[in-house]
C-alpha positions as CSV (number, residue, x, y, z in Angstrom):
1,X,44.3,26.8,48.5
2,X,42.7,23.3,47.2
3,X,44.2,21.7,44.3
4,X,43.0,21.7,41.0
5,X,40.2,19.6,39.8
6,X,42.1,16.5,38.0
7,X,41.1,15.8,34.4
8,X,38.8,12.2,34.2
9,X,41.7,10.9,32.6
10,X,43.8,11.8,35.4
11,X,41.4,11.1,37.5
12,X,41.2,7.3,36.5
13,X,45.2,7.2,36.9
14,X,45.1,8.7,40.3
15,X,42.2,6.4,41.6
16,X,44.7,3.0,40.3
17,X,47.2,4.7,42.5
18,X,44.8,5.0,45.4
19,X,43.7,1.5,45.0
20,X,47.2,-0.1,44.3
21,X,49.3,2.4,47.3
22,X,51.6,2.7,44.4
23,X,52.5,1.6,41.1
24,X,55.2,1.7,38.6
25,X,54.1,2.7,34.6
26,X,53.5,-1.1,34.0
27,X,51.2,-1.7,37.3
28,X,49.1,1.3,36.3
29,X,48.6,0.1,32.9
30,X,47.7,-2.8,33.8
31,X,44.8,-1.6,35.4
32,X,43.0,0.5,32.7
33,X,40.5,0.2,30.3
34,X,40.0,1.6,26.9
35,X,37.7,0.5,24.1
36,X,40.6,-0.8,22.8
37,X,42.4,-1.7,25.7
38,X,44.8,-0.1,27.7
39,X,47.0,2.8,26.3
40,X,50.1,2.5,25.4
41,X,53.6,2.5,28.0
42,X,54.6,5.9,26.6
43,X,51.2,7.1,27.2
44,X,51.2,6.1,30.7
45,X,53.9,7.2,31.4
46,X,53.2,10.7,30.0
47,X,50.1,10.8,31.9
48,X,52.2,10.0,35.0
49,X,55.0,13.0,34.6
50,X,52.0,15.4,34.2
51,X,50.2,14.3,37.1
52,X,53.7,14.7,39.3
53,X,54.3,17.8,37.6
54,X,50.4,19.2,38.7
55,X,51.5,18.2,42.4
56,X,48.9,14.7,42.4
57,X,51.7,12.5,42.8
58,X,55.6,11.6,43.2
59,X,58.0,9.1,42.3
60,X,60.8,6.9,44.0
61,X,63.3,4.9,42.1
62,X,62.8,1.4,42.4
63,X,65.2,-0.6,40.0
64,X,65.6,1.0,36.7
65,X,61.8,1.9,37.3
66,X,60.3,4.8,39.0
67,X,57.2,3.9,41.6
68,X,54.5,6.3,41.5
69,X,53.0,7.7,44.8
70,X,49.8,9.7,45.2
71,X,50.3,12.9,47.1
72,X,46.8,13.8,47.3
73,X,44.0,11.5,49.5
74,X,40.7,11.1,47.7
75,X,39.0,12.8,50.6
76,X,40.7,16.0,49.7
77,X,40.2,15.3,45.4
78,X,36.7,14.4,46.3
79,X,35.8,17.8,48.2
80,X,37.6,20.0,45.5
81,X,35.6,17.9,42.8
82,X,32.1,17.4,44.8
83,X,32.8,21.6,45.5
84,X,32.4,22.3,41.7
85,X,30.0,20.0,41.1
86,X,27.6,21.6,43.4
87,X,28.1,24.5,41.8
88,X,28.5,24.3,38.2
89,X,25.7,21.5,37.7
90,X,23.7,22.0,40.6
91,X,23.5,25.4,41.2
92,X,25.1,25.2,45.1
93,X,21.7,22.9,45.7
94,X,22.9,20.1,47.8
95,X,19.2,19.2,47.7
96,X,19.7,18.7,44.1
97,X,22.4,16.8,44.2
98,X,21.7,14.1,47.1
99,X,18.2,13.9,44.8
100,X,20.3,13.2,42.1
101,X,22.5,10.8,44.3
102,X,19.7,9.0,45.7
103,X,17.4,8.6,42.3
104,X,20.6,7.2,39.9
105,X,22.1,4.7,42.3
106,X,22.0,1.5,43.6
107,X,22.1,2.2,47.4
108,X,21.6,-0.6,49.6
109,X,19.4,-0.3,52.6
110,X,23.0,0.2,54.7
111,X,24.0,2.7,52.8
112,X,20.8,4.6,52.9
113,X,20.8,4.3,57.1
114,X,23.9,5.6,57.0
115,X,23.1,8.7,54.9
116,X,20.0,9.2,56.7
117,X,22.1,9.3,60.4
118,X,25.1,11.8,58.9
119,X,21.5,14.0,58.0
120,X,20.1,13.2,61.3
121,X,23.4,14.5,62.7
122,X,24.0,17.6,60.4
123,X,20.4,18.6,61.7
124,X,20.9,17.9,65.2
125,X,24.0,20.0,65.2
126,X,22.1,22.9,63.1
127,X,19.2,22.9,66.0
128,X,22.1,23.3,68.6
129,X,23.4,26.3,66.4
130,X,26.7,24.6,65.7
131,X,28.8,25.6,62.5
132,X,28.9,22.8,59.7
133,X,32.2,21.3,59.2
């Protein structure tokens, strides 16, 4: 069973985690943005117990602090989220979507090899009649 999808708010919390390793309440709100800065401690803070309490992350007392931990890798948050993507706005069309991909971003001419050889070697694997992974 994949975990739920996490809210963007959550999402943005989770993704200071993934950057950071870890973070206490202050680290993490340190690190967001808001129109009118960051939230406030008690907001943090409230964001963090719900994302422990969805199973995103985990705690370890540190002081008089608790450290926050994510549970979750973005590879696995990323499939569960790039799943209902593809099928809520894109119909299951990953045609769609890498058109989508490749029209709004910046890729660099690295990046754009390196899409064009994971194709290359999705195709070459479909002509031997290999599963996709």
């Amino acid at each position: 069973m994949t975990a739920p999808i996490p809210t963007p708010r959550e999402l943005d919390v989770i993704s200071i985690l993934w950057r950071l390793g870890s973070g206490t309440v202050s680290e993490v709100r340190e690190h967001m943005e808001g129109p009118d800065g960051p939230p406030s401690y008690t907001t943090v803070l409230w964001m963090l117990q719900t994302l422990e309490q969805k199973g995103y992350i985990r705690h370890t007392k540190e002081g008089r602090a608790y450290r926050y931990h994510p549970i979750l890798a973005p590879e696995e948050t990323g499939r569960s989220a790039l799943g209902r993507l593809l099928d809520k706005v894109f119909h299951g069309s990953a045609e769609f979507l890498l058109a989508q991909l490749v029209r709004e971003s910046r890729l660099s001419p690295d990046e754009v090899r390196r899409m064009r050889a994971l194709l290359d070697e999705q195709l070459a694997k479909d002509e031997k009649g290999e599963a996709s992974e």
